[in-house]
N, C-alpha and C positions, 0 to 999 in steps of 0.2 A: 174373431176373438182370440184365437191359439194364433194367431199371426204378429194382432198386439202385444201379447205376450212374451213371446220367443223376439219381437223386436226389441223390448222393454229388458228384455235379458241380455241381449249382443248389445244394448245400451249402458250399460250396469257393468258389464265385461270392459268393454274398452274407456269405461273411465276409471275401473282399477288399474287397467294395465297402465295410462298415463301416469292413474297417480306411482305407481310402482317404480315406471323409469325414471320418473321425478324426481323420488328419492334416491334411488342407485346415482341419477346424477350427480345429486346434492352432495351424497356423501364421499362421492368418488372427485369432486372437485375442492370438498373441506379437506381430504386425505394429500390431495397436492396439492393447494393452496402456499405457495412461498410467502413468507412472511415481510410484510413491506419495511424496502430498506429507509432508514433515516431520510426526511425531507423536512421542509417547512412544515412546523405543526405537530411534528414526531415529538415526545420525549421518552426518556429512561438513560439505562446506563452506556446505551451505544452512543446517544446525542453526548453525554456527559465526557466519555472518551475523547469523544472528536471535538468538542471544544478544549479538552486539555493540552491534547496536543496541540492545536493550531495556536490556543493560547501561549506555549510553550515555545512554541519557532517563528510567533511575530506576526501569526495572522489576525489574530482573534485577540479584541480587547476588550470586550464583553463579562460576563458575569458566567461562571460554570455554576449552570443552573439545573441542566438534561434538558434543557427547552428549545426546540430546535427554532428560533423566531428568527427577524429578521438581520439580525447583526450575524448569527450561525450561518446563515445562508449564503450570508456576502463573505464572510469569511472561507467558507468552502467553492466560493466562484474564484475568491483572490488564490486559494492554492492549485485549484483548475487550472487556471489562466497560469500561473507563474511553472507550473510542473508539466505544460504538455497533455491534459485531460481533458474529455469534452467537458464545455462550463456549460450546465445547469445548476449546479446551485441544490444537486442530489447526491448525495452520499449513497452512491452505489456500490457495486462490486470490483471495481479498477480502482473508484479513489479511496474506497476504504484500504482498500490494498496497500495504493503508496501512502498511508497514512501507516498501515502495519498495527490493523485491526483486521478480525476476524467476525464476519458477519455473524446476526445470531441466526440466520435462516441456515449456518453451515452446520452439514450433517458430517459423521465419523471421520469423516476422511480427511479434517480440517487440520489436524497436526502436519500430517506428510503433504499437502497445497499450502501451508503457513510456509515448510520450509522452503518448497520446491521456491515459490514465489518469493524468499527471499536470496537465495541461488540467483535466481531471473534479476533481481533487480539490482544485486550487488555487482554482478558482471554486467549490465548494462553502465553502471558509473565505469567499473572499469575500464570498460572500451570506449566512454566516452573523456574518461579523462588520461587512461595507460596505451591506448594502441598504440605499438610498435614502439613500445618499450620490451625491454628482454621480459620473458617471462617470469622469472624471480621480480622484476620490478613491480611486473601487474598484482600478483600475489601481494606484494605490499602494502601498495596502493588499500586494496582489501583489506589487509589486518591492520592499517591504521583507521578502518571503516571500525571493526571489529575492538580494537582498543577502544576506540571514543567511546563505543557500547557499553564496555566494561566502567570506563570512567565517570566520579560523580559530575564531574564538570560538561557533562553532555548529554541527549540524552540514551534513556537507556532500551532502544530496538535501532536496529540497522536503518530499517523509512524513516525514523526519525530522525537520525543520526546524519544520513545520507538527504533531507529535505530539509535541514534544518537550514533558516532563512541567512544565505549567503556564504554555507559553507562549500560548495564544491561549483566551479565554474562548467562542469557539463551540464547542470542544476538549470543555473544560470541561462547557459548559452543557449539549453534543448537540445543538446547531445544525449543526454538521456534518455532519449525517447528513439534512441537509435538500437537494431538489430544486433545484440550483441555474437563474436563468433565464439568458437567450438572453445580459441585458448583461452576467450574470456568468463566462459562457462568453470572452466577448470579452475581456474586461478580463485575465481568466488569460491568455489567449492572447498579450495585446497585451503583460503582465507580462514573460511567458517569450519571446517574443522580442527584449525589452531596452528597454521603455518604463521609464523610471524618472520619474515625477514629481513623486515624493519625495525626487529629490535626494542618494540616499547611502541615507537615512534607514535604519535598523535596527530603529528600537521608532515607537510610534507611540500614543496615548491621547486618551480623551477626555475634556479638563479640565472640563467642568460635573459629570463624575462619576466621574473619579480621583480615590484615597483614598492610590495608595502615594506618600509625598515623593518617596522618591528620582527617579522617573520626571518631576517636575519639576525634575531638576539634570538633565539632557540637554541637550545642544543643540539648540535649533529647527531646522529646514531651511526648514517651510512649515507651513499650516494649509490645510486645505481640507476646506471644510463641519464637521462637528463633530470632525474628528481634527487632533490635532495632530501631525506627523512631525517626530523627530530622532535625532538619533544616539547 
């Protein structure tokens, strides 16, 4: 009978104790649970973002609704596909990125990774569109990134600015998606803190192998090394 008993107890124990780690589980995996990025079926204000952008640079011609359905989805494969990103057709953390959104699952630190990553991606155009241009060139190059930013005529963050549909042929070509080095680091850096050595400048070409006219009715600012800058 005292056997029953004392079993009926060590039976009563070790189903507290499951329920116990159950909960510590529970609560210790609500506590880090990352919040799901934008996909098919998502809404709010991050789907709303991302279709304005895309809407904005030629992806997306859909309705800005927060509703991530399926014309969102195709729209976020077409800027996959055209930017060098895996295509899924998920608004993750890389392509919110080059979209130059800010996840809502980011914690404190999201200011100083906003800029760092826009550093990272300024100097990646740079090197794919200034390498082995003099260094004042490549810094250019940058503040005519930097100007568009500032201007209503474009839009107004750098991924924007810099993905916007058919403005920069490293864009294009998938030179962006290249390793940028240590001077092209600099040069972004030196862009985004307000180096302008181009003068204004907003467009910018290189005449031995520009084809569009129009790009020669601009106005000069400067030349330096094979680019010519104007406005």
């Amino acid at each position: 009978m005292r056997l029953r008993k004392n079993t009926r107890k060590i039976f009563i124990v070790c189903i507290m104790i499951v329920l116990i780690v159950s909960i510590i589980a529970y609560i210790f995996l609500r506590n880090n649970e990352v919040e799901a990025l934008s996909k098919y079926g998502s809404r709010g204000d991050e789907v709303t973002q991302i279709q304005t952008k895309l809407k904005r640079w030629g992806y997306y011609n859909g309705n800005i609704d927060g509703i991530y359905g399926s014309q969102t989805q195709e729209a976020v494969r077409y800027f996959q596909r055209k930017n060098g990103l895996a295509v899924d057709g998920i608004a993750g953390p890389k392509t919110l990125a080059a979209m130059g959104i800010t996840s809502s699952s980011s914690g404190l630190s999201s200011s100083s990774s906003s800029n760092s990553s826009n550093v990272n991606l300024l100097a990646r155009l740079i090197y794919g569109e200034a390498r082995g241009e003099p260094y004042t060139g490549q810094v250019a190059v940058g503040a005519v990134v930097m100007n568009r930013v500032k201007s209503s005529s474009f839009p107004n963050s750098i991924s924007g600015v810099i993905y916007q549909s058919g403005a920069f042929d490293a864009v294009r070509d998938g030179q962006i998606n290249l390793t940028p080095d240590a001077t092209a680091k600099k040069a972004a850096q030196d862009a985004i803190n307000g180096w302008d050595p181009s003068y204004g400048a907003i467009y910018y070409f290189n005449p031995s192998t520009a084809t569009n006219k129009w790009i020669w009715s601009r106005p000069m600012t400067v030349t330096i090394g094979r680019h010519r800058f104007c406005k």
